[in-house]
N, CA and C atoms as a LAMMPS dump frame, in Angstrom:
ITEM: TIMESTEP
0
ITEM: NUMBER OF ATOMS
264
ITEM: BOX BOUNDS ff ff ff
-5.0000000000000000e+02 5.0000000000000000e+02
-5.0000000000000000e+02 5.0000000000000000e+02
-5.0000000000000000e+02 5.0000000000000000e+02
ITEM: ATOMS id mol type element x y z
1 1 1 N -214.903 -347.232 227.858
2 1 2 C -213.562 -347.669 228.228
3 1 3 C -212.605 -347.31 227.098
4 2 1 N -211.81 -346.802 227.503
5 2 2 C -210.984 -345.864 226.422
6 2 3 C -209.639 -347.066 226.36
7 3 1 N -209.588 -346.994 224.275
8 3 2 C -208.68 -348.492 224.684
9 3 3 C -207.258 -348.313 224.768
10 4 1 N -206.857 -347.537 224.895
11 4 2 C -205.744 -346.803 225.282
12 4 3 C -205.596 -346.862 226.494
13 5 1 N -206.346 -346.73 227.139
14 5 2 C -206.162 -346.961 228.949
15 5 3 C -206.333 -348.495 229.457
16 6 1 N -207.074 -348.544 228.424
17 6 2 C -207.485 -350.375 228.634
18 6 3 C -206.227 -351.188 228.355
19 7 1 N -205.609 -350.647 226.941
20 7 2 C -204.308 -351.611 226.682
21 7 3 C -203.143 -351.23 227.716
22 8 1 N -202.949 -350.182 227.903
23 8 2 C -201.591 -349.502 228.465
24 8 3 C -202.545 -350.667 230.262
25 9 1 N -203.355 -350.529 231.074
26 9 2 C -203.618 -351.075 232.049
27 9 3 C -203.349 -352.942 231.821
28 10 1 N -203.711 -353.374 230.655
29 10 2 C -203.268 -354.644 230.337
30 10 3 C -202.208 -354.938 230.709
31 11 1 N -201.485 -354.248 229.601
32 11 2 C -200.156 -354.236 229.465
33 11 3 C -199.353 -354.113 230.806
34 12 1 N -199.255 -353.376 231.593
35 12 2 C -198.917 -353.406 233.261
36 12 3 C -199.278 -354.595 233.929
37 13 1 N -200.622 -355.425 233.843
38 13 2 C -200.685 -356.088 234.382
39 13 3 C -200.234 -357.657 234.109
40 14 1 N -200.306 -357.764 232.58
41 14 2 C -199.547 -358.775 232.176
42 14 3 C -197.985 -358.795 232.033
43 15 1 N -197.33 -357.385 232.485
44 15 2 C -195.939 -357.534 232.788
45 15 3 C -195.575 -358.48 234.226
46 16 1 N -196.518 -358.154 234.798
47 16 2 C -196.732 -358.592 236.406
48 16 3 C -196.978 -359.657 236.509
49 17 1 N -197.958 -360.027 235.51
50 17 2 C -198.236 -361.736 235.862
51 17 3 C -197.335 -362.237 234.712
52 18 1 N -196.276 -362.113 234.167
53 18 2 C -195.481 -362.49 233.136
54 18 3 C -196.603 -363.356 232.157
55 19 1 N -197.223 -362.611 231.087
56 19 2 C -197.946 -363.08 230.436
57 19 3 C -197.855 -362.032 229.57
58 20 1 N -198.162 -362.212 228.029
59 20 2 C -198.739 -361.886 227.04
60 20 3 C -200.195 -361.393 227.172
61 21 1 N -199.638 -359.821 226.518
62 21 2 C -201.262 -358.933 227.218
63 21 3 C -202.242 -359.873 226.73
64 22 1 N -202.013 -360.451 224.988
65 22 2 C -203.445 -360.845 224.676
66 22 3 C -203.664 -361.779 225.244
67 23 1 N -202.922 -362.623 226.255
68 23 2 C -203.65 -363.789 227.489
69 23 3 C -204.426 -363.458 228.664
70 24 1 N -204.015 -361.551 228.725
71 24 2 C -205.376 -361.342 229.774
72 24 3 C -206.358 -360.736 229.372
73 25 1 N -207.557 -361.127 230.085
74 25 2 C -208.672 -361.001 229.467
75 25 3 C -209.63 -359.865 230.435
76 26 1 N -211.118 -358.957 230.075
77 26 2 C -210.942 -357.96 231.282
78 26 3 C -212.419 -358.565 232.038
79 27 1 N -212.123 -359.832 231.905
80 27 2 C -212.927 -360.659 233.418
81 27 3 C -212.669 -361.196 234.024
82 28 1 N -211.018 -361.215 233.824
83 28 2 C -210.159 -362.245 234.725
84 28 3 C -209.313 -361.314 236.216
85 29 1 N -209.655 -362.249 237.204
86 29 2 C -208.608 -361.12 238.34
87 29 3 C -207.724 -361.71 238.391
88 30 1 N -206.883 -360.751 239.324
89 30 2 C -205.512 -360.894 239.66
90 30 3 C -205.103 -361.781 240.189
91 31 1 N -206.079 -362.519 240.936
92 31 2 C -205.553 -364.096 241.08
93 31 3 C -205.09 -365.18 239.862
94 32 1 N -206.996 -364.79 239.56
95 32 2 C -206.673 -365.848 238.061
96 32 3 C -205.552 -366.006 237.642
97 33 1 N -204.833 -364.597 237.274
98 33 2 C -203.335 -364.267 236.971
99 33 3 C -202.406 -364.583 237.414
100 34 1 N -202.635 -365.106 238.686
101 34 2 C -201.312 -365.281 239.327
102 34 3 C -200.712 -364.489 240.147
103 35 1 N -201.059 -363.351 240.109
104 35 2 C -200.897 -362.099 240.837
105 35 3 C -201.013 -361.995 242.04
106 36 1 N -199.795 -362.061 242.804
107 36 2 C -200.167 -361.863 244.382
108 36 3 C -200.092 -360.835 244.801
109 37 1 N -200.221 -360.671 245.882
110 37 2 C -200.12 -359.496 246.841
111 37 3 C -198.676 -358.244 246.316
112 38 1 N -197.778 -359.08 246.354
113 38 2 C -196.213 -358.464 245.996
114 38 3 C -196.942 -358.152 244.239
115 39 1 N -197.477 -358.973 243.377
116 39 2 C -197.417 -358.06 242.495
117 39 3 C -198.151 -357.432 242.107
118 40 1 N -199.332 -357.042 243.022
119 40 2 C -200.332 -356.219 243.414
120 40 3 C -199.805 -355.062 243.466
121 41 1 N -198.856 -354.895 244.557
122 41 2 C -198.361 -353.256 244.862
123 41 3 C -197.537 -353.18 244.055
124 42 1 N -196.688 -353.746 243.162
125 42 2 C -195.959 -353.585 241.946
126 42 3 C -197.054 -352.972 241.236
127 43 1 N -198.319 -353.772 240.963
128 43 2 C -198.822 -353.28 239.672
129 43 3 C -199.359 -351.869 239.588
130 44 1 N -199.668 -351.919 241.081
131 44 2 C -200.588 -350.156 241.33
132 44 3 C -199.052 -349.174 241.259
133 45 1 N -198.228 -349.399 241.713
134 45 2 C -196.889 -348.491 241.443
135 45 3 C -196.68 -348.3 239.893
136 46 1 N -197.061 -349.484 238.837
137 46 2 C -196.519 -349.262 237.582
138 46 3 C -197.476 -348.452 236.897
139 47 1 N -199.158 -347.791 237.85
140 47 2 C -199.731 -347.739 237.035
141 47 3 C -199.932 -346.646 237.81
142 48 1 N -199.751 -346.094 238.82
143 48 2 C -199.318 -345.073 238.678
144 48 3 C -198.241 -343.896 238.195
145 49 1 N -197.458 -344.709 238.027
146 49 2 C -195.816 -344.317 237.265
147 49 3 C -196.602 -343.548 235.992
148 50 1 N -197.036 -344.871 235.371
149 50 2 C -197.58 -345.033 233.765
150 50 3 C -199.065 -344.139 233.628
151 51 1 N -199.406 -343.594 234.416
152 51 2 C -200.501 -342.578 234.375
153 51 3 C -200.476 -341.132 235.098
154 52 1 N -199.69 -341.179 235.683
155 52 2 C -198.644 -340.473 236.398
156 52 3 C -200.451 -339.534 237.518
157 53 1 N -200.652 -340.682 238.187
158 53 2 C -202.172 -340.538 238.791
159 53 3 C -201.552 -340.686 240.638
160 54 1 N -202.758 -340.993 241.448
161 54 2 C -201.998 -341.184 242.642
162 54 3 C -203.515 -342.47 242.836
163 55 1 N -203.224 -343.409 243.037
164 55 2 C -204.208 -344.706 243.286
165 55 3 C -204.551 -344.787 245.059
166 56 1 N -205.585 -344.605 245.436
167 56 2 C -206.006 -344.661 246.785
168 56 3 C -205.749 -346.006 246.797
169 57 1 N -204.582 -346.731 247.7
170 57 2 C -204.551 -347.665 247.643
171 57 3 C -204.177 -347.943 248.894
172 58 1 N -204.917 -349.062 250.438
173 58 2 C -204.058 -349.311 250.859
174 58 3 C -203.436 -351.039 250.683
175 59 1 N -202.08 -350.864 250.891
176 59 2 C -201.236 -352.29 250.889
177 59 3 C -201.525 -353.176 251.797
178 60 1 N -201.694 -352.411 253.198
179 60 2 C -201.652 -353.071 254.564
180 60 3 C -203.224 -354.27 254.667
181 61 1 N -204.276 -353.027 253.944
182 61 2 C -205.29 -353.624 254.103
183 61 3 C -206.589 -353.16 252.566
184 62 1 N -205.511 -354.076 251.619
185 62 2 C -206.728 -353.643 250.107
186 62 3 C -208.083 -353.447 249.966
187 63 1 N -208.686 -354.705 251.083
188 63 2 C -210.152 -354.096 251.223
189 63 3 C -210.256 -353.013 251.744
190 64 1 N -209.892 -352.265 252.076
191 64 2 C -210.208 -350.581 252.686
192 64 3 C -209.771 -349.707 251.957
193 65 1 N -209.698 -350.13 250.728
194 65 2 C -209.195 -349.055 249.671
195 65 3 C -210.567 -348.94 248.922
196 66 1 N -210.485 -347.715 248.25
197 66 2 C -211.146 -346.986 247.492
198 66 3 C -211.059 -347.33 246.191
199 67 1 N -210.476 -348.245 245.608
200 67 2 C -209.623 -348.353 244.233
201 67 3 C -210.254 -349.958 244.091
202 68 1 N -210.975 -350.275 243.014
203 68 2 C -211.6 -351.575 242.898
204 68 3 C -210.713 -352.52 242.159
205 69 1 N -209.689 -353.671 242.661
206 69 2 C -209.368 -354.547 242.032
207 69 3 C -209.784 -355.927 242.233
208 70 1 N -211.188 -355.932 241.439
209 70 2 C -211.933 -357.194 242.18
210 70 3 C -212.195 -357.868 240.507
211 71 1 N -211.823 -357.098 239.089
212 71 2 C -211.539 -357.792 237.785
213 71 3 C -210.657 -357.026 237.101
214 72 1 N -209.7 -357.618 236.17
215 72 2 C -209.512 -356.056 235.518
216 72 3 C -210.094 -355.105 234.886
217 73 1 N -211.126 -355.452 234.485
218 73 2 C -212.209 -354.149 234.052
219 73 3 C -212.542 -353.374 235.073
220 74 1 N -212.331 -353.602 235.977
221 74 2 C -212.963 -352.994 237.18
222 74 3 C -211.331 -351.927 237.53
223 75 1 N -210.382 -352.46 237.839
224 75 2 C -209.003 -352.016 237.732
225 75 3 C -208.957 -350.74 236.243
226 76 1 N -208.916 -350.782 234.825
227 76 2 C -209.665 -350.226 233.766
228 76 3 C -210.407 -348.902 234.43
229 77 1 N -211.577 -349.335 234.889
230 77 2 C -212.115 -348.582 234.59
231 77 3 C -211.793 -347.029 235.88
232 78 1 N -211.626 -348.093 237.086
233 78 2 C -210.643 -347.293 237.964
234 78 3 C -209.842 -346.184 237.827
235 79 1 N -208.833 -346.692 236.904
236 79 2 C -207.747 -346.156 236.502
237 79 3 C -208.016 -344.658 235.611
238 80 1 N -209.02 -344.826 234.93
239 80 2 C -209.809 -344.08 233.951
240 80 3 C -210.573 -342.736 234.974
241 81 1 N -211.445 -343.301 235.463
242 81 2 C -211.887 -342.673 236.915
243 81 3 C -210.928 -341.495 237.24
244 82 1 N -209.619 -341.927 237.786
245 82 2 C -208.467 -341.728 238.851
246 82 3 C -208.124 -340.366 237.416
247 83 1 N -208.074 -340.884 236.187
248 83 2 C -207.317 -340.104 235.251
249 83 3 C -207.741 -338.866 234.678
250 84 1 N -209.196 -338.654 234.672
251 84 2 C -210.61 -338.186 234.219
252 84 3 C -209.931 -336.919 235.541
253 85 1 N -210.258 -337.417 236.653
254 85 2 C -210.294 -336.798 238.221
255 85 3 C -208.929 -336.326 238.348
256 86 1 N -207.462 -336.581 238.253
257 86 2 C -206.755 -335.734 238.361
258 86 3 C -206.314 -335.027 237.262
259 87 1 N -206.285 -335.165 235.896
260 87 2 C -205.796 -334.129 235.401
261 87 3 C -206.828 -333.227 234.493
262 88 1 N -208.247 -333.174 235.8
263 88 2 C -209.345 -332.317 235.045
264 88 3 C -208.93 -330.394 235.201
């Protein structure tokens, strides 16, 4: 886990749950956080912006996505995945 992707993915997500990155932790989900749905698709927009990647994501129905946000390590490592894969 590259911590550069790890912090910059923090960092997005604790903008979202208005928190201080070092309050999230990468076994906590997006609930834990506070994070709903609305700042769900915020967060995959900021992190695609911020990785400039394209996230298989759907909104309508998240379980049918390809893209694991079930911890943030899992989100992490995703993202990493997604980053590895498009700008190989």
């Amino acid at each position: 886990m590259s911590d550069t992707t790890k912090d910059r993915v923090i960092a997005i997500i604790a903008e979202q749950a208005v928190l201080e990155p070092g309050d999230v932790s990468l076994n906590q989900t997006l609930e834990d956080l506070g994070i709903d749905s609305l700042g769900l698709v915020e967060s995959i927009f900021a992190i695609e912006e911020g990785f400039d990647i394209t996230v298989p994501f759907n909104a309508n129905d998240p379980s049918d996505s390809d893209f694991d946000i079930s911890s943030v390590a899992a989100i992490v490592k995703a993202v990493e995945s997604l980053v590895a894969e498009q700008h190989a």
